[in-house]
Backbone bond lengths (Angstrom), bond angles and torsions (degrees), N, CA, C in turn:
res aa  C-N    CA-C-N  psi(-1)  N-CA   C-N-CA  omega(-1)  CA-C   N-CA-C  phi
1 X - - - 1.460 - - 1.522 111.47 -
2 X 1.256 113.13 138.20 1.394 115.28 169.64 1.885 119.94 -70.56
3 X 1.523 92.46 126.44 1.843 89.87 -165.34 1.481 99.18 -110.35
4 X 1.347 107.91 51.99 1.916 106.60 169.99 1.617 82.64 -85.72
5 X 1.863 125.93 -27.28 1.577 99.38 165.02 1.053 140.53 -95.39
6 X 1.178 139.93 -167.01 2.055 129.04 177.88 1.483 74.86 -53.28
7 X 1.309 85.56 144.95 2.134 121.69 136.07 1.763 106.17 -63.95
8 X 1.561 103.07 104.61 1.521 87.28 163.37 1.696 112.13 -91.35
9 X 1.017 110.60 171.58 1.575 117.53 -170.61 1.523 124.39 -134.60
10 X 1.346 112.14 74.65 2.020 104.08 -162.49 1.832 78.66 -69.55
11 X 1.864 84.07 153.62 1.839 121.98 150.27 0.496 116.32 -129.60
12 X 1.151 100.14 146.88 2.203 134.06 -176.66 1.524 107.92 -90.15
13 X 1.004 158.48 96.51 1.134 146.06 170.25 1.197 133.84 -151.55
14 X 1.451 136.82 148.54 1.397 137.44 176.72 1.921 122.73 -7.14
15 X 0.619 136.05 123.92 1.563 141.03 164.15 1.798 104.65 -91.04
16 X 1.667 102.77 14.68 1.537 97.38 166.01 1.528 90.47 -151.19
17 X 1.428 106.46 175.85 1.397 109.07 -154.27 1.747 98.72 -91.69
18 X 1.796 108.67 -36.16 1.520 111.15 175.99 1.358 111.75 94.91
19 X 1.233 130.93 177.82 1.624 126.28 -155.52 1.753 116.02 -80.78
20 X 1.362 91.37 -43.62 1.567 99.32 -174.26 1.576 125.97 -107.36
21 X 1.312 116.25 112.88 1.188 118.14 163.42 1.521 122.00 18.93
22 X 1.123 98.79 -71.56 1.450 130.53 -161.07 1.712 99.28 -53.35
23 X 0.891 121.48 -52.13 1.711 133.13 -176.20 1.510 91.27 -57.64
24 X 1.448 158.60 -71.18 0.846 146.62 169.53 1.621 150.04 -28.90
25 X 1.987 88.37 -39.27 1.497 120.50 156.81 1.639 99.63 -37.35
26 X 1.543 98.81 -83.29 1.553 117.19 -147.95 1.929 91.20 -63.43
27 X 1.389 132.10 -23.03 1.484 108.78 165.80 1.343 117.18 -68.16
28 X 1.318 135.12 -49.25 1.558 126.95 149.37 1.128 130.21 -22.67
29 X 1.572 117.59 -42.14 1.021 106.56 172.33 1.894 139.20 -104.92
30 X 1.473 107.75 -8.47 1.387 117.54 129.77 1.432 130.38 -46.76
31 X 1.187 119.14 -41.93 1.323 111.87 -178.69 1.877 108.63 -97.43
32 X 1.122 107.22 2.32 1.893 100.73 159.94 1.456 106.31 -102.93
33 X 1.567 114.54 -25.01 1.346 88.91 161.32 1.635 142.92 -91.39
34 X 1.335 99.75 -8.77 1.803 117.01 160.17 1.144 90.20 -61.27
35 X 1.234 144.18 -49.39 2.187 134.86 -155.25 1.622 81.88 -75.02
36 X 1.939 128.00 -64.38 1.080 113.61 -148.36 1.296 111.14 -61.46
37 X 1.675 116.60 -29.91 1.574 109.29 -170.64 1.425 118.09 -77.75
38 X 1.384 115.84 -0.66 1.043 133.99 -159.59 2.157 140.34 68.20
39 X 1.703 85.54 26.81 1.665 82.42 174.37 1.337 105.90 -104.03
40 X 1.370 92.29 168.89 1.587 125.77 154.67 1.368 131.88 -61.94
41 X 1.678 123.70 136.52 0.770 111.42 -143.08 2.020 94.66 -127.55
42 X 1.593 118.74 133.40 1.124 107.99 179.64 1.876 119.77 -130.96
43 X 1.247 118.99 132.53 1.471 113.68 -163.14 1.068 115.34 -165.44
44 X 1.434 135.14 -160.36 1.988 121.11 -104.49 2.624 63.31 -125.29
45 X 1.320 108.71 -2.69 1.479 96.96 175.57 1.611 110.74 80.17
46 X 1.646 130.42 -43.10 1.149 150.80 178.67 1.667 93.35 -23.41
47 X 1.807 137.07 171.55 1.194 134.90 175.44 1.937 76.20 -133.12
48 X 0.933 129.38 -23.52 1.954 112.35 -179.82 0.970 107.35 -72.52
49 X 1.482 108.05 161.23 1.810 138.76 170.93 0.982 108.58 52.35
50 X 1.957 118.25 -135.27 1.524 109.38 -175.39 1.822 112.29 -73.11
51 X 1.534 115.56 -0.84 0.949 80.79 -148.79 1.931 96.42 -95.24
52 X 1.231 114.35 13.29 1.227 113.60 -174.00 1.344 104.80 -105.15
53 X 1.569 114.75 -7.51 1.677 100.77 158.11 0.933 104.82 -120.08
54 X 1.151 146.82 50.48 1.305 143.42 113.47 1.417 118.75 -61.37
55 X 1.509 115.88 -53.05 1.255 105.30 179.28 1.432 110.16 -85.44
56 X 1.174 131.23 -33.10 1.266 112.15 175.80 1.644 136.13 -52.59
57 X 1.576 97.44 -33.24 1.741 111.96 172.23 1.505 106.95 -75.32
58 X 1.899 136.17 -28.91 1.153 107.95 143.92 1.851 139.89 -75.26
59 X 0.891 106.97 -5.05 1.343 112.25 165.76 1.403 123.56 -80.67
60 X 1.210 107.08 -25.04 1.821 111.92 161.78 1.464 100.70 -69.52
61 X 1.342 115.71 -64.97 1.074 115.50 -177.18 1.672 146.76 -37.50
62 X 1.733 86.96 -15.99 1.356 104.87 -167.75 1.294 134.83 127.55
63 X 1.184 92.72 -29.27 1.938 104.98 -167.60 1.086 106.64 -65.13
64 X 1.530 116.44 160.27 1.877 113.21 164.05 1.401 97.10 -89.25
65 X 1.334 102.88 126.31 2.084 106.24 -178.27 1.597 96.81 -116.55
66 X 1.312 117.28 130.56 1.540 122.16 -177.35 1.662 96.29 -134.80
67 X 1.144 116.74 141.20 1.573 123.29 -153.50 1.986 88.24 -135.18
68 X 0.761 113.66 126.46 1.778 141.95 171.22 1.744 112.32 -85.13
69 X 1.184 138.14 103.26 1.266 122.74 -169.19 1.439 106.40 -139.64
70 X 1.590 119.40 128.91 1.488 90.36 169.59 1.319 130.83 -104.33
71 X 1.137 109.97 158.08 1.524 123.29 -162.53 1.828 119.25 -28.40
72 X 1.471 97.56 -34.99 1.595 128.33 -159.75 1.833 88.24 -50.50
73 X 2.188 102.41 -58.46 1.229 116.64 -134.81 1.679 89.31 -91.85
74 X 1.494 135.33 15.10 1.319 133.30 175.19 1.569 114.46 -77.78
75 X 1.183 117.47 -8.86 1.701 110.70 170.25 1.224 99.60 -118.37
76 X 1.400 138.18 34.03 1.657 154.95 171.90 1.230 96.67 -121.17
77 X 0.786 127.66 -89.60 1.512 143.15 -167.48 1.708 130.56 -86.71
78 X 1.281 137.99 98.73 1.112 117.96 -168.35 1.401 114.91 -84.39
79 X 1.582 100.78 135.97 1.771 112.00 -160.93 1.649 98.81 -45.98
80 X 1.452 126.55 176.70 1.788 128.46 173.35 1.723 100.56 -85.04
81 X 1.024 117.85 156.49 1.129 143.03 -172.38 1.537 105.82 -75.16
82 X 1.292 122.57 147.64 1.539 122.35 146.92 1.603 110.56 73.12
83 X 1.448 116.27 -6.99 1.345 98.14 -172.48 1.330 144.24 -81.50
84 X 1.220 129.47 175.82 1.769 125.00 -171.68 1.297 96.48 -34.33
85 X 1.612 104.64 -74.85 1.116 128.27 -164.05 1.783 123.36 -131.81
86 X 1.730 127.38 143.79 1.379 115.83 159.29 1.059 114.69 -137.19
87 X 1.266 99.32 111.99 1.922 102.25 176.57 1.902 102.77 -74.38
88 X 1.287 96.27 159.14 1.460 117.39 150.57 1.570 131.64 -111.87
89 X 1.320 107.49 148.42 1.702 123.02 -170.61 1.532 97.75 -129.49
90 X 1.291 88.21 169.64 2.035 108.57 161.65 1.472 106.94 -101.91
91 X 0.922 128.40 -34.61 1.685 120.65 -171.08 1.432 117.27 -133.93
92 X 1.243 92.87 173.75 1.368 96.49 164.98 1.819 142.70 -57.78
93 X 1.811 83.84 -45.26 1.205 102.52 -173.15 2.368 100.85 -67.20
94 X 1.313 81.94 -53.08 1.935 90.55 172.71 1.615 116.66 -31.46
95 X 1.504 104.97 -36.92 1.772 116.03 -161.08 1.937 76.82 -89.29
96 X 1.118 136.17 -83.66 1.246 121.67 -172.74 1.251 146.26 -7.76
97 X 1.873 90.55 -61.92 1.770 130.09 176.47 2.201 90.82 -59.14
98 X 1.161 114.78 -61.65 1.255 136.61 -171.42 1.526 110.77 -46.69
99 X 1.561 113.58 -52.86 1.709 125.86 -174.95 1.564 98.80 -57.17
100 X 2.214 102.53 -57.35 1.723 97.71 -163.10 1.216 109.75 -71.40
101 X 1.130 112.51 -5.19 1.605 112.91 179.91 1.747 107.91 -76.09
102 X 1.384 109.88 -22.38 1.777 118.15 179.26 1.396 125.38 -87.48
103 X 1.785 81.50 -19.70 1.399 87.83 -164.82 1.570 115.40 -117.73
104 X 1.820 111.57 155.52 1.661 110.63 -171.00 1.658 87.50 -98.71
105 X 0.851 139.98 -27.22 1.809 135.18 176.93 1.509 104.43 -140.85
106 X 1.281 100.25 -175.07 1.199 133.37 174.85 1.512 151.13 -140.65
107 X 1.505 127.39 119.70 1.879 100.56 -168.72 1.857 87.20 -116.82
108 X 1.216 88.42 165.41 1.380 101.84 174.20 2.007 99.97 -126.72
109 X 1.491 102.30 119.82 1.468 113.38 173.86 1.487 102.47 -85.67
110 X 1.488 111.55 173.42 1.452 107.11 -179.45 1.849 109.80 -75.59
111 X 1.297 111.27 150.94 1.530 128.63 -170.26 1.346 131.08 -157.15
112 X 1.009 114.42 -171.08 1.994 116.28 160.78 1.099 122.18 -95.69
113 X 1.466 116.54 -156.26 1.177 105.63 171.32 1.326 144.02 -89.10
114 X 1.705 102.74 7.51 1.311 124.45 147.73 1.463 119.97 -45.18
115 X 1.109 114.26 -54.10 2.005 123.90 -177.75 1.067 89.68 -84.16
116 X 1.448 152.72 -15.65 1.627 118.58 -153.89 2.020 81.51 -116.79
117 X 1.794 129.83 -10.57 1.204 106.48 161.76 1.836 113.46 -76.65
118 X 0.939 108.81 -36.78 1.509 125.95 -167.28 1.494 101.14 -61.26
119 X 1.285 137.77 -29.84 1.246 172.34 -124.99 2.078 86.07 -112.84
120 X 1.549 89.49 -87.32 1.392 113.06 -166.59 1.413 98.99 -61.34
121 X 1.068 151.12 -31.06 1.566 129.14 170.21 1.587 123.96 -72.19
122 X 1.558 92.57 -27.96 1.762 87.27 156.32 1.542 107.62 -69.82
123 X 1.067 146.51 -73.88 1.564 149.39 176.56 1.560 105.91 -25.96
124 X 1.203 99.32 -57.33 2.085 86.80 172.55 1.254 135.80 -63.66
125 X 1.646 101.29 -28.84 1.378 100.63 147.03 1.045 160.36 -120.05
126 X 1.547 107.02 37.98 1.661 139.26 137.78 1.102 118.14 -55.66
127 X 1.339 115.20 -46.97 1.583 127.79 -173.74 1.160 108.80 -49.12
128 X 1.383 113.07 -68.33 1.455 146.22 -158.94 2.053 106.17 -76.33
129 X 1.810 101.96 -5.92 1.524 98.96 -175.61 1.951 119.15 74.34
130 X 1.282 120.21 9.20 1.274 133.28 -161.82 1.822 88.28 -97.65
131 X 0.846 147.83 -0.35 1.589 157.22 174.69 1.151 112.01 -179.83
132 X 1.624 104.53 149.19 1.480 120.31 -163.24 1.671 101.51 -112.74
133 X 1.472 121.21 -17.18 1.459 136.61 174.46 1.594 114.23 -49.90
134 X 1.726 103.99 115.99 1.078 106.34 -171.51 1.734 111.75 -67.10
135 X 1.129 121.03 173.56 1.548 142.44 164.74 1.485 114.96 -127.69
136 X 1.592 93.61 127.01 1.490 93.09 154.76 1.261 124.00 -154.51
137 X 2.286 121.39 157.77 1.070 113.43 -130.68 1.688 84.45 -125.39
138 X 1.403 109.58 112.85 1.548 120.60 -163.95 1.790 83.32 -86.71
139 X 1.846 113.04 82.65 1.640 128.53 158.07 1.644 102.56 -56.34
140 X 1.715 110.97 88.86 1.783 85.82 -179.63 1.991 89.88 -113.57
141 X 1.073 111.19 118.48 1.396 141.21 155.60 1.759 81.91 104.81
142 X 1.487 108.91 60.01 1.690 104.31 173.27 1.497 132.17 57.39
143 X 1.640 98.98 7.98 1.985 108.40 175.71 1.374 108.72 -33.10
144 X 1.271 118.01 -56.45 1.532 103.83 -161.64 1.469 100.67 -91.68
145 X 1.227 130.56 -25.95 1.578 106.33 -178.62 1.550 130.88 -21.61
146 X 1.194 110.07 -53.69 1.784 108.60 165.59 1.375 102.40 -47.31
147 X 0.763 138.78 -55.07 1.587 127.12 -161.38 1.433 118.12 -89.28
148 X 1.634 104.47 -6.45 1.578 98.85 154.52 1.295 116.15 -110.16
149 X 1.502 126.18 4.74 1.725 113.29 146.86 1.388 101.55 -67.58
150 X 1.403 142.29 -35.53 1.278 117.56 -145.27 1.656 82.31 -91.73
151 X 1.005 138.53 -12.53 1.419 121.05 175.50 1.477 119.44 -90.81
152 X 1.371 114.34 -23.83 1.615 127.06 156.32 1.267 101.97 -57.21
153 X 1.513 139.91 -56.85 1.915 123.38 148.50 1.035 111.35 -1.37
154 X 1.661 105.97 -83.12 1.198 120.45 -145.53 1.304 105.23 -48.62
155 X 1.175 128.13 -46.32 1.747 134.87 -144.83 1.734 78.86 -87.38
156 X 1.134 97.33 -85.24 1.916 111.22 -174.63 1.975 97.86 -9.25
157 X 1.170 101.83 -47.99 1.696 94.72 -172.25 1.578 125.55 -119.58
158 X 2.004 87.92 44.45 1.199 107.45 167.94 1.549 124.01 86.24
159 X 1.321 115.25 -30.31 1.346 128.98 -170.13 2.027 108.45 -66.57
160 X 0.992 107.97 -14.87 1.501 107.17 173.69 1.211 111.32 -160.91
161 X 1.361 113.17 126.20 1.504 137.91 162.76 1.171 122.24 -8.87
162 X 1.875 127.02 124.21 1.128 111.79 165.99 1.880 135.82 -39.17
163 X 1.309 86.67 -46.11 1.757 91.97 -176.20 1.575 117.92 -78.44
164 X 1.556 104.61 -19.38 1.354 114.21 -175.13 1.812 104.23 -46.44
165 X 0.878 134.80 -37.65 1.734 123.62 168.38 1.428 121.52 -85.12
166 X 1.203 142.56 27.62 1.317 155.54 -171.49 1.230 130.11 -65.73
167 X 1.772 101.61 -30.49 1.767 126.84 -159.43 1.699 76.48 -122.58
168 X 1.308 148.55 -3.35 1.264 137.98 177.54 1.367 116.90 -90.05
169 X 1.491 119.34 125.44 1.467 122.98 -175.49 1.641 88.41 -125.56
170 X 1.592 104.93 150.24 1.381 111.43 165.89 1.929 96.24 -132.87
171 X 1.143 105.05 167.23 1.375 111.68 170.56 2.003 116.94 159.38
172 X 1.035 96.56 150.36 1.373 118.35 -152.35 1.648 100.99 -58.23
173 X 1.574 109.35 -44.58 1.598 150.75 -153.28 2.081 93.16 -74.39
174 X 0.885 111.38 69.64 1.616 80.43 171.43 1.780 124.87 -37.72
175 X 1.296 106.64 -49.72 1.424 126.27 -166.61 1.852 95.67 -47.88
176 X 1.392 100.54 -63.88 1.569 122.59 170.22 1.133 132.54 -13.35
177 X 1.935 93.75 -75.53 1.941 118.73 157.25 1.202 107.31 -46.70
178 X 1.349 137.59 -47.59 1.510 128.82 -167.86 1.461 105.99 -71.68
179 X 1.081 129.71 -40.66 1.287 119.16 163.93 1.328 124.14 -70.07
180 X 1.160 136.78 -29.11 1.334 137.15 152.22 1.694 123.28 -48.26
181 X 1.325 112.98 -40.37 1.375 102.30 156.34 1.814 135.98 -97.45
182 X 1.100 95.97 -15.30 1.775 114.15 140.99 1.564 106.28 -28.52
183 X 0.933 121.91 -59.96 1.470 140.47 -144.34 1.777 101.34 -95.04
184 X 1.548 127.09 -38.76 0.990 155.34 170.99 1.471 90.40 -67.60
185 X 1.354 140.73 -64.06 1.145 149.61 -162.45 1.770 114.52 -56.89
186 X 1.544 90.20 -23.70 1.773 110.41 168.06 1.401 125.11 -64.73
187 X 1.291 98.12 -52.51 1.266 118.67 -140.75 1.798 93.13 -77.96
């Protein structure tokens, strides 16, 4: 993508906040450093768990934050407050199709299996060469490590492509990852 505009940036993440502190930290601090570097910010719209301070700490921050929600999850979930923007969808799959369509990358914070499908359709279609948009997986106290041995499996026993992880960054650092796919965003 051409970046004479913001970098927008969809997240994947929890619609609950989760046990430890710490998971909350690292959404604060992804989303002050998307405001400090100056991107845009794109997501699941929800105001619970990580995913409502994520966007809320870039929207203080500055960012334009536009949240995708579908209609279904509005008497579940109350939409985030204050933002740029909130579109509405019918499904799931629509809010997905809708984010990569907003977005030049992607991080995935720790979650369920809400973030870890939303997650995997970007990854399938990296694999497969269907998008060139990096991902990255903000591991804060090592969350995803299990799930990148089981994908170091995968490859090791043939089941996925050497290059198929190429555009994939993981790292502990939110601040870090964003520059790591910054940098991806070059290339």
């Amino acid at each position: 993508p051409s970046m004479s505009k913001k970098p927008t940036f969809c997240v994947f993440c929890g619609s609950r906040p989760g046990r430890s502190p710490e998971y909350e930290a690292a959404a604060r601090a992804l989303g002050n450093a998307i405001a400090r570097r100056g991107c845009d910010l794109v997501f699941g719209g929800g105001n619970g768990g990580l995913m409502g301070v994520v966007s809320q700490t870039a929207l203080a921050g500055g960012s334009s934050v536009t949240g995708v929600i579908p209609t279904f999850l509005l008497g579940r979930e109350a939409p985030a407050g204050n933002l740029t923007k909130l579109e509405h969808c019918e499904s799931f799959a629509e809010r997905k199709a809708r984010m990569a369509e907003l977005a030049d990358g992607f991080f995935v914070l720790p979650g369920g299996i809400g973030t870890l499908e939303e997650a995997f359709e970007v990854l399938t279609n990296l694999s497969i060469d269907r998008t060139k948009k990096p991902i990255g997986f903000v591991s804060t106290g090592g969350y995803y490590d299990p799930l990148f041995r089981m994908l170091e499996t995968a490859q090791k026993e043939g089941f996925l492509g050497e290059g198929a992880l190429s555009r994939v960054r993981v790292n502990e650092d939110p601040e870090a990852l964003l520059d790591e796919l910054l940098e991806l965003l070059n290339d």
